[in-house]
N, C-alpha and C positions, 0 to 999 in steps of 0.2 A: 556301637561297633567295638567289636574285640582286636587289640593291639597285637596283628605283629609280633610272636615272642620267639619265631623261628631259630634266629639267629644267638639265644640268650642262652647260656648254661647254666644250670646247677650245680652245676661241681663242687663239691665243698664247702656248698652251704650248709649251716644247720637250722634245720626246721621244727622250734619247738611244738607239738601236735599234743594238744589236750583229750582227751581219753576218759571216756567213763568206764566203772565195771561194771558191761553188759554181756552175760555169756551168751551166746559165744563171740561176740565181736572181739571182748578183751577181759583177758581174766588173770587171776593171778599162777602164774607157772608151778606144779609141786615136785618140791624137790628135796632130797635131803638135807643139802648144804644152802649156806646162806647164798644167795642170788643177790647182788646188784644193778643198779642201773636198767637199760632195756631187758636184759637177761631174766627181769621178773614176771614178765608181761610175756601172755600168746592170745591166740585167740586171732578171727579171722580178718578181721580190722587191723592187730599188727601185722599179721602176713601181708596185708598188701600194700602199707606203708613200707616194711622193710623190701619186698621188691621193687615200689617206685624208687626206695630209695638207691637201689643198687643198679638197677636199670639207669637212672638218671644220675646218678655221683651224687646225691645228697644225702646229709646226714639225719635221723632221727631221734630227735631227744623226746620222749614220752611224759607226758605231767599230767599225772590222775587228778580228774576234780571230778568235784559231784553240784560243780553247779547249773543250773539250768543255762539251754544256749543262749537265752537272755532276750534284750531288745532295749526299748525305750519307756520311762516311765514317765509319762508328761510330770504326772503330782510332785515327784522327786528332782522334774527337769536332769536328770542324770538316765546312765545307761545302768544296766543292771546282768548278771551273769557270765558267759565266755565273752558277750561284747565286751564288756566291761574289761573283762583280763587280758581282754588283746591292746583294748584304746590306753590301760596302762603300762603296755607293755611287758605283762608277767609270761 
């Protein structure tokens, strides 16, 4: 059963969102000048984080990886991939 989160805001959370570059989901911006931060990134996968994000108050921080979305590796008894970088918290 799914919680109940009617009541809960987002407002001013930030939500770090790992991202690979897949055109056209997300790609790198070309520009003359140097870009920082989310300003490097477009592609159709930021467009629709950057509208939940303004629709709902929350914040986007974008972090490229190119690791696989991951799982379980019995042999390693460890996780491997995005699980991984979430259960550490990156």
């Amino acid at each position: 059963m799914v919680p109940d989160m009617s009541g809960v805001s987002m407002k001013n959370y930030t939500f770090t969102i790992l991202v690979e570059m897949v055109e056209p989901f997300t790609y790198l911006k070309e520009s003359a000048t140097s870009l920082e931060g989310n300003d490097r990134y477009e592609g159709f996968a930021i467009d629709l984080f950057e509208k939940l994000a303004d629709d709902l108050g929350f914040i986007c921080d974008f972090k490229v990886t190119n690791l696989s979305y991951g799982g379980w590796k019995d042999s390693i008894n460890q996780s491997y991939g995005v699980v991984r970088e979430i259960e550490q918290g990156r």
